[in-house]
N, C-alpha and C positions, 0 to 999 in steps of 0.2 A: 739541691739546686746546682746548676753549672754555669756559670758565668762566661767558661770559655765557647761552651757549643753555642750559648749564645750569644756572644761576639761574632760566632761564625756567619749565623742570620744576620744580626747589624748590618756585616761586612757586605754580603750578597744583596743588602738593602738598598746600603748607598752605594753600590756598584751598576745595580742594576733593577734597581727596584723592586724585587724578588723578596717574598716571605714567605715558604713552607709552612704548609699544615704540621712539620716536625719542628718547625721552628717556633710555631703557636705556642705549642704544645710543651715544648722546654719554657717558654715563658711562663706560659699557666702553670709548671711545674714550681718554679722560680716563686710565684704569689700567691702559690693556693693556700699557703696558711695565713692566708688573712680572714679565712671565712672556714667555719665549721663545715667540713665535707659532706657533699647531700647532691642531688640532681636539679634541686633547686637554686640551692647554691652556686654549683656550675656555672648557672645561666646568668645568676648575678655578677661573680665574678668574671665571667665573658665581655657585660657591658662596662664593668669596671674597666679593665686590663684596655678593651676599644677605647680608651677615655685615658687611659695611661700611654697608651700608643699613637694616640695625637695628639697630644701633649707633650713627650718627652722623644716621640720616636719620628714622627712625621716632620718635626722642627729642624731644618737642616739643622742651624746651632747648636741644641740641644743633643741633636745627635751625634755630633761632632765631638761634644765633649763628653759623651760616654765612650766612643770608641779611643779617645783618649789616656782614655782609665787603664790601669792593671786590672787583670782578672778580679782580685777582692775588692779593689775601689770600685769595679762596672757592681758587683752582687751588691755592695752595699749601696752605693747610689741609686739603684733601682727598686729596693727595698725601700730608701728611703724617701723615695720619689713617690712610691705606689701607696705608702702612707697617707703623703700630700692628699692623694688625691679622694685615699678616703676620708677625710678628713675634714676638707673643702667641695666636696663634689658638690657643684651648682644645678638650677634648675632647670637650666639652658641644654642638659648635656641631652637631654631624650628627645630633646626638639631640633637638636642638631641633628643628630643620628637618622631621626623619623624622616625631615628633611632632605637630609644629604641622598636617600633611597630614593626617591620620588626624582629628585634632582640627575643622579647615574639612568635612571629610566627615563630620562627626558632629553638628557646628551647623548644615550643610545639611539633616541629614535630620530635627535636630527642629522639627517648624515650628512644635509650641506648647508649654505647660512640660510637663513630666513628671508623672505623677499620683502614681508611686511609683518605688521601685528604692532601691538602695543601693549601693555603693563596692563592687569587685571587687576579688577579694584581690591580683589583680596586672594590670597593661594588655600584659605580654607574651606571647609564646608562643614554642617554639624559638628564642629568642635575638633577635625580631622583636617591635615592636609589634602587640596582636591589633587587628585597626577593630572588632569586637566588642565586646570589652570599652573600647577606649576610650571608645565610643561611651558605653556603660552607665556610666564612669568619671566624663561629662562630664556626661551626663544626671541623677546623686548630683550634679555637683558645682551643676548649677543649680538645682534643691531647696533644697538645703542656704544658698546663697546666697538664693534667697529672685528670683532674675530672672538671665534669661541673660545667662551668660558674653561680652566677644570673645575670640576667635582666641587672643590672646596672653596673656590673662587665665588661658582656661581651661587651653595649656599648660603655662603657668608652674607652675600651681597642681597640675596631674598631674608634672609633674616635681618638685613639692618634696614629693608625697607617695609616689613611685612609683619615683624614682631619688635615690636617698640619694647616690651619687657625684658626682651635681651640684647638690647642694641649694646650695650658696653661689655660681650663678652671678650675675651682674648681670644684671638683667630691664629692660629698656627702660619709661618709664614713656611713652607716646605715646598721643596722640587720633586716630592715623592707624592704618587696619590696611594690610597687608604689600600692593605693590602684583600686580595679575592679571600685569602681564609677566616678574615676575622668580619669583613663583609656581608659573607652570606651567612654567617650566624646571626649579627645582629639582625640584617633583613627578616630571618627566622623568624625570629622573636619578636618583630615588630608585624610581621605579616600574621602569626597565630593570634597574638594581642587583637587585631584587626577583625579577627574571624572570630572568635571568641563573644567580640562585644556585638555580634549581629545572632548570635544564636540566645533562643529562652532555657528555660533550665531544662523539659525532657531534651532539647536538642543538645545539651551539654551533656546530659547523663546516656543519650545512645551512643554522642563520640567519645566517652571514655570508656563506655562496654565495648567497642568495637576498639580504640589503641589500647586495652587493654588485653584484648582479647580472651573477654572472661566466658563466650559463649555466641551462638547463633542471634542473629535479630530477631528470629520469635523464639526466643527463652528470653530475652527482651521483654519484650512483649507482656510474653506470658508473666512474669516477672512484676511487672508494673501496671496489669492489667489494661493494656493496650489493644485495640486491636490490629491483627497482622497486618492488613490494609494501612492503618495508621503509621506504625512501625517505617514499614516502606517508605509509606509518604515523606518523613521523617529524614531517611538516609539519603532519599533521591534529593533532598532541596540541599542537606550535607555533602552532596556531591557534587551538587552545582555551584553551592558558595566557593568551594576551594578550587573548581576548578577555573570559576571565572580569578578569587584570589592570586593561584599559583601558574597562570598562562604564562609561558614563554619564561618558565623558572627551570635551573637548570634539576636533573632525579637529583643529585646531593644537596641541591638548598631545599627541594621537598623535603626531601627525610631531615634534614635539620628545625621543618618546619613542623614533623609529625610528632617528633621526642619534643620541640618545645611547646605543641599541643598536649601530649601527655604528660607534661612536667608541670603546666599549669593549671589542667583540669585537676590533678592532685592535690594541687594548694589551694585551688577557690574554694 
């Protein structure tokens, strides 16, 4: 572990809101022996560490008094911070996460205030966040506010009106929004998650012959006594789920999306 190099990220954080993909990466260095190493694993301790990072890192205060610290008091403080949180990890944290996505895709797409609209009776659908109504959710909420929402603002605020089960969580009070490296993973994982629960079991079993890359779609096929016609038909609605999914995603939260596509079809 190295405490100093990552003070150096800290540093770059609260200077300018900056987090390196190497500075990730020192962290996840810093906590990965909290989980037995595996590619499954990984992905866990990704939504961990996202979950320790707005907690301890996104909290002005909070982060104030790490970079407070000497090198040994920052390594152990974060150690024993990252404890906490496995520890304690609440039920609210995936609903944030799931949320706060829908929500960055809904401040992207208003570029100026709203003229009108109002609150929608709910932001779900089938059991899933709707981006629809979020959208319209966040667009009342920046009206109503009088100037737009952040990120975590405007979450916060659809979870205390929209999810009664987690109204008492703790909301981070920071000047910093959530950084782009740890973003597009969780998006990853929460977009494969998405795509996953729309396919039946052959359409699980051609997209793992295919991220696996164990052979052609008719050895497929042939394989599973399919026929070729079938096969096809199969990969083309595979191609149109992810592409409606992953529109307007940047090639690296793809491939973030394709490894936590094959890291999942692994473990189902």
């Amino acid at each position: 572990m190295d405490p100093a190099r990552f003070r150096v990220g800290l540093q770059a954080f609260e200077a300018r809101g900056e987090f390196s993909a190497d500075d990730f990466l020192v962290l996840r260095a810093m906590l990965g022996s909290a989980l037995r190493p595996s590619a499954a694993a990984n992905q866990i301790l990704d939504g961990l560490i996202g979950v320790f990072f707005e907690r301890h890192v996104l909290d002005d205060t909070r982060r104030s008094e790490l970079l407070a610290m000497s090198d040994d008091e920052l390594g152990r403080a974060v150690r024993h911070r990252f404890r906490q949180v496995l520890a304690d990890e609440q039920d609210d944290r995936p609903a944030w996460h799931a949320l706060s996505a829908h929500v960055r895709d809904a401040l992207a797409s208003l570029v100026s205030r709203p003229s009108s609209g109002g609150f929608p009776a709910s932001i779900r659908t089938q059991g899933r966040f709707a981006p629809v109504s979020v959208e319209q959710a966040v667009a009342a909420l920046w009206l109503e506010r009088g100037s737009k929402p952040t990120c975590a603002e405007a979450t916060g605020e659809l979870l205390r009106r929209y999810v009664t089960a987690i109204a008492e969580r703790e909301v981070t009070s920071g000047s910093r929004e959530f950084p782009e490296v740890m973003r597009a993973q969780l998006d990853a994982q929460r977009l494969a998650r998405g795509v996953l629960e729309l396919l039946n079991a052959d359409e699980k079993d051609l997209l793992r012959h295919v991220l696996e890359g164990e052979g052609t779609i008719e050895q497929w096929g042939l394989d599973r006594n399919v026929s070729r016609a079938t096969a096809y038909r199969l990969l083309a609605r595979l191609k149109s789920l992810c592409k409606v999914e992953w529109r307007e995603r940047s090639a690296g939260t793809r491939l973030e999306i394709l490894e936590a596509l094959r890291v999942k079809l692994q473990t189902d």
